[in-house]
C-alpha positions in Angstrom: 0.0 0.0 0.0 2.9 2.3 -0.4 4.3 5.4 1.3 1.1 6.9 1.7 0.3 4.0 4.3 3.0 5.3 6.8 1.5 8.9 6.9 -0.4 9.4 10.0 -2.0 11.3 12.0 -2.0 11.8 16.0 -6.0 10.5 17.3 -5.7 9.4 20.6 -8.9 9.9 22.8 -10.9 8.5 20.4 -14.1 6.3 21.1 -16.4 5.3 17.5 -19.3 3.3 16.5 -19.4 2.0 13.1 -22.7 0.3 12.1 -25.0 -1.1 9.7 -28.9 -0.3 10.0 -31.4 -3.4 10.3 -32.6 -3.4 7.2 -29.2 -3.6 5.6 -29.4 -0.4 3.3 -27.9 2.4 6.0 -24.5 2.8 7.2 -22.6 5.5 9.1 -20.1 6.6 11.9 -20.5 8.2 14.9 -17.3 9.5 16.8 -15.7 11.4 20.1 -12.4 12.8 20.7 -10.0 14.9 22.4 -8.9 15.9 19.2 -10.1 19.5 17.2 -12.6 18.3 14.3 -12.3 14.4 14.7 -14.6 14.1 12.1 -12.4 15.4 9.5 -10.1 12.5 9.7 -12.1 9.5 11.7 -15.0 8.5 9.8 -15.9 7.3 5.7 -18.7 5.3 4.5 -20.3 4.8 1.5 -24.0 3.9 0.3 -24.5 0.3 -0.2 -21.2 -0.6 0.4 -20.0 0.3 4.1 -18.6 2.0 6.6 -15.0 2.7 8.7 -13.4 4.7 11.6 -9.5 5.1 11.5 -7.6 6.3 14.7 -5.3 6.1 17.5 -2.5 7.1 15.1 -5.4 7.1 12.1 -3.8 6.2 8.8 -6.1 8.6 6.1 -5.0 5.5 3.6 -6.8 3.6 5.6 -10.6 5.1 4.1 -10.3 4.6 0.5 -8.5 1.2 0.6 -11.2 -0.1 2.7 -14.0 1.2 0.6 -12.4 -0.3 -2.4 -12.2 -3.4 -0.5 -15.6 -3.6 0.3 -16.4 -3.1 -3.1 -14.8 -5.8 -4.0 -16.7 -8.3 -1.8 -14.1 -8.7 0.8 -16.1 -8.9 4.6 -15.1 -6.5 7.5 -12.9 -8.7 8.9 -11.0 -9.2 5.8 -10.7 -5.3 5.2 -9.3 -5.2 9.1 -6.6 -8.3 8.1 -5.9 -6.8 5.0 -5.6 -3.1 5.9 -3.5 -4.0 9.1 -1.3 -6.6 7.3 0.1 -4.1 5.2 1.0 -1.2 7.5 4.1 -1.2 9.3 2.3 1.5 11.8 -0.1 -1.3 12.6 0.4 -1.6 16.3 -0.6 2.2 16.9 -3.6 1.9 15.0 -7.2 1.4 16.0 -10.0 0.5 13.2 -13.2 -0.4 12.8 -15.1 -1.5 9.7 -18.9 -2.8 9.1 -19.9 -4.3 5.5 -23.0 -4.9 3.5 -23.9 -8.1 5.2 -22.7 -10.1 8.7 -20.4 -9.0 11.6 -18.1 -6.1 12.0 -14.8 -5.9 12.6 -12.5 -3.9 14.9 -8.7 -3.6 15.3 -6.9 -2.2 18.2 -2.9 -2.2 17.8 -1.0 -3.9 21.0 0.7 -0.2 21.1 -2.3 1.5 21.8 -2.2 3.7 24.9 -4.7 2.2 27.9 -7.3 1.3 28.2 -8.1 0.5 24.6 -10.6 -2.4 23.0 -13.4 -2.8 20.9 -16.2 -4.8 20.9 -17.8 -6.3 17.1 -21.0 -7.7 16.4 -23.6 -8.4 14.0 -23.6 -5.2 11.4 -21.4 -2.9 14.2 -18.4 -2.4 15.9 -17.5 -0.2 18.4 -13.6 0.8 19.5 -11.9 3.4 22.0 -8.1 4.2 23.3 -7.2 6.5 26.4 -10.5 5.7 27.8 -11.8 5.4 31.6 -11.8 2.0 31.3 -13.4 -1.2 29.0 -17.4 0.1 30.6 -16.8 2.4 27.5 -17.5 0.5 24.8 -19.2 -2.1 26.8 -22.2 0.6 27.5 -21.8 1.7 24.0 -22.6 -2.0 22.5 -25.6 -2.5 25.1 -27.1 0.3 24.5 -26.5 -0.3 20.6 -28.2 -3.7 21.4 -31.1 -2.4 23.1 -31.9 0.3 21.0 -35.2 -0.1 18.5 -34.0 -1.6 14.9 -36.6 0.1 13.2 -35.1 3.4 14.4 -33.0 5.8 12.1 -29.7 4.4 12.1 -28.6 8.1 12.9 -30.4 8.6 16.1 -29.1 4.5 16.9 -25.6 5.6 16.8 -25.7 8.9 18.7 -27.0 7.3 21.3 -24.6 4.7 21.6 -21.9 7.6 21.7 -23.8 9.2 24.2 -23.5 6.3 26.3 -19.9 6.0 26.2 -20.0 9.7 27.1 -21.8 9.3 30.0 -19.6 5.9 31.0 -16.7 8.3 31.4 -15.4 8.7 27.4 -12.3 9.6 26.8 -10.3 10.1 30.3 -8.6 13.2 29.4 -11.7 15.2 28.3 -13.9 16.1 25.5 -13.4 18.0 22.1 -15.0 17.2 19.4 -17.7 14.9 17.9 -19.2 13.8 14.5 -21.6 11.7 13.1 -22.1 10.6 9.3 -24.6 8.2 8.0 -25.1 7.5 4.4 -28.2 5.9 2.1 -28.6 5.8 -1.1 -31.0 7.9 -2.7 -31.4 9.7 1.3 -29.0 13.0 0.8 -30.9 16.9 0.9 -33.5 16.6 -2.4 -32.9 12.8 -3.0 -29.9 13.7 -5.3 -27.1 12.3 -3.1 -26.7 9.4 -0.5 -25.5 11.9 2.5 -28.4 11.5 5.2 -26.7 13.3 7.8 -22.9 14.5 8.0 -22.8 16.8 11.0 -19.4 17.4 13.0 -19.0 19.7 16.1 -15.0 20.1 15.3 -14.4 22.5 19.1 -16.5 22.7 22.1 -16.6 21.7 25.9 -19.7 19.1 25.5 -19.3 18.3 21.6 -21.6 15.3 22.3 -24.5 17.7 23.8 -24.2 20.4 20.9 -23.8 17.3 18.2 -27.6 16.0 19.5 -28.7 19.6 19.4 -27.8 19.5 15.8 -29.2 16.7 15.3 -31.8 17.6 16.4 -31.9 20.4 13.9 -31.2 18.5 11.2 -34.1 16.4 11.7 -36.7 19.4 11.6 -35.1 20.9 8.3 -34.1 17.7 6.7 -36.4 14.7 7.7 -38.9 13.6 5.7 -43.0 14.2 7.4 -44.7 11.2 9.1 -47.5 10.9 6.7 -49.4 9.8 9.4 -49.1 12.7 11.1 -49.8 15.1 8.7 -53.1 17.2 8.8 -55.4 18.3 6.0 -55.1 22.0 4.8 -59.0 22.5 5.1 -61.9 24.7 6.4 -60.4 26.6 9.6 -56.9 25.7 9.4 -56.8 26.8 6.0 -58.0 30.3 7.1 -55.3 30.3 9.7 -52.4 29.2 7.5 -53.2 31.8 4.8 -53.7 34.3 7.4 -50.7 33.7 9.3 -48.3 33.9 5.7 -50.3 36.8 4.6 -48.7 38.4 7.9 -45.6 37.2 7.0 -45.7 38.3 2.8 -46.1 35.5 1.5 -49.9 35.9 0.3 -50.6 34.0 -2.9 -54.0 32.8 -4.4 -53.0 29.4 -4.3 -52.4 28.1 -0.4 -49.6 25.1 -1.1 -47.8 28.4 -3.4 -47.7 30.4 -0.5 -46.9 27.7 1.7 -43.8 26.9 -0.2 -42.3 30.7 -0.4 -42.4 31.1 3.0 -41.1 27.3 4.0 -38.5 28.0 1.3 -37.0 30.9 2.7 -37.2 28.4 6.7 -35.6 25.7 5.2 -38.5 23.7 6.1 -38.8 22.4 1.8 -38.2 19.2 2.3 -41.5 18.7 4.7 -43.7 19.7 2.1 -46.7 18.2 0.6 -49.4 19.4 -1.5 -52.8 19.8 0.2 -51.4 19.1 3.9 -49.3 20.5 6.5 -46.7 18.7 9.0 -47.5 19.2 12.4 -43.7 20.6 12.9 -43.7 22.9 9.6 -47.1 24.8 11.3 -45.4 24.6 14.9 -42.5 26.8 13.0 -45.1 29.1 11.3 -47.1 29.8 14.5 -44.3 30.8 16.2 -43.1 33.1 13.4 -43.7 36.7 13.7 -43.6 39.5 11.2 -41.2 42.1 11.4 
């Protein structure tokens, strides 16, 4: 693999969760770090194929020859063996690596500075060095385990970082935090495969403000529960045209008017004609014209 193999950068502190969603078509990264914007270097994944975490001493080389592995076919473990096999840095290197189909894999060099481990299962695997101890990544997999399958993969691995967080995370303190998840067809507009790629790359809780952007992200970029959503009609009718008329955006047709105003809030993506999302009208009633 070259000279580029023996580049690498300093990533200590460093607790991850790779995963695969239950039905097979998600896969993302979710990361922690003493480290300034960890999630420049720590995470890849690509849609349909898989995903990795490189650190400790991560090797950058590391992300596009494991994609290209999994392309090929070649399991998580194999991408570990084969990554690791060739890298004379391997002993200071941690890695973690989840496929399209059965376990993950994680690697954790016999140089790595204590305490460091991981812990693999079925379509995960979860790895940390300089932690407060193995309860790391042991609260990271059962909460992993114990979390709803049928729940966004996103929100899955967040809360297994969180966990680690709050089982002591790295033991010399907190910097940053990312979290990437990729799906084909899932990215802003349904042109790309990015579902969420948010990073908090400096702050003193980066786990806290990564959930509060989360949390933004979801209102701006998930799609509406078409369960939920509630017929533009009779009285609520009057008070959504009434309400964007206050704000400019008064137009003859209501879903028109609608979608000026929810253009300009970033709210486009929970659009549909002839209803409204519960959270799109929440926004709008709190609006206020100036």
């Amino acid at each position: 693999m070259g000279s580029a193999l023996g580049r690498r950068t300093l990533l200590r502190m460093t607790f991850s969760i790779v995963a695969r969603s239950a039905d097979g078509r998600s896969y993302g990264v979710a990361v922690a770090s003493k480290f300034l914007a960890v999630g420049s270097v720590v995470p890849t994944a690509e849609a349909d194929i898989g995903a990795l975490a490189t650190q400790a001493y991560g090797n950058f080389a590391y992300r596009p020859q494991g994609m290209a592995l999994l392309r090929t076919g070649v399991d998580a473990a194999g991408v570990v063996a084969g990554l690791t096999a060739a890298d004379p840095g391997r002993d200071e290197r941690q890695l973690g690596v989840v496929g399209a189909s059965g376990s993950g894999a994680t690697y954790t060099g016999s140089q790595c500075m204590d305490w460091a481990g991981g812990r693999a299962g079925d379509g995960y695997a979860i790895q940390g060095n300089i932690l407060a101890g193995s309860r790391v990544v042991e609260r990271m997999e059962q909460t992993w385990l114990a979390g709803d399958p049928g729940a966004a993969l996103a929100e899955r691995l967040l809360g297994a970082l969180s966990a680690g967080d709050a089982a002591g995370g790295d033991r010399r303190g907190r910097q940053s935090a990312a979290l990437l998840v990729v799906r084909r067809g899932h990215g802003y507009g349904g042109t790309g495969d990015v579902e969420v790629d948010l990073r908090v790359d400096d702050h003193a809780d980066p786990i806290a403000e990564l959930s509060r952007l989360f949390d933004l992200h979801r209102l701006y970029f998930g799609r509406p529960d078409p369960d939920t959503l509630l017929d533009l009609s009779g009285a609520l009718a009057d008070e959504v045209t009434g309400r964007l008329a206050e704000l400019g955006h008064a137009h003859a047709d209501l879903d028109e008017a609608l979608a000026g105003w929810a253009g300009i809030e970033n709210l486009e993506e929970r659009l549909v004609s002839g209803k409204i999302d519960p959270l799109v009208l929440a926004q709008l009633r709190d609006q206020r014209h100036e």
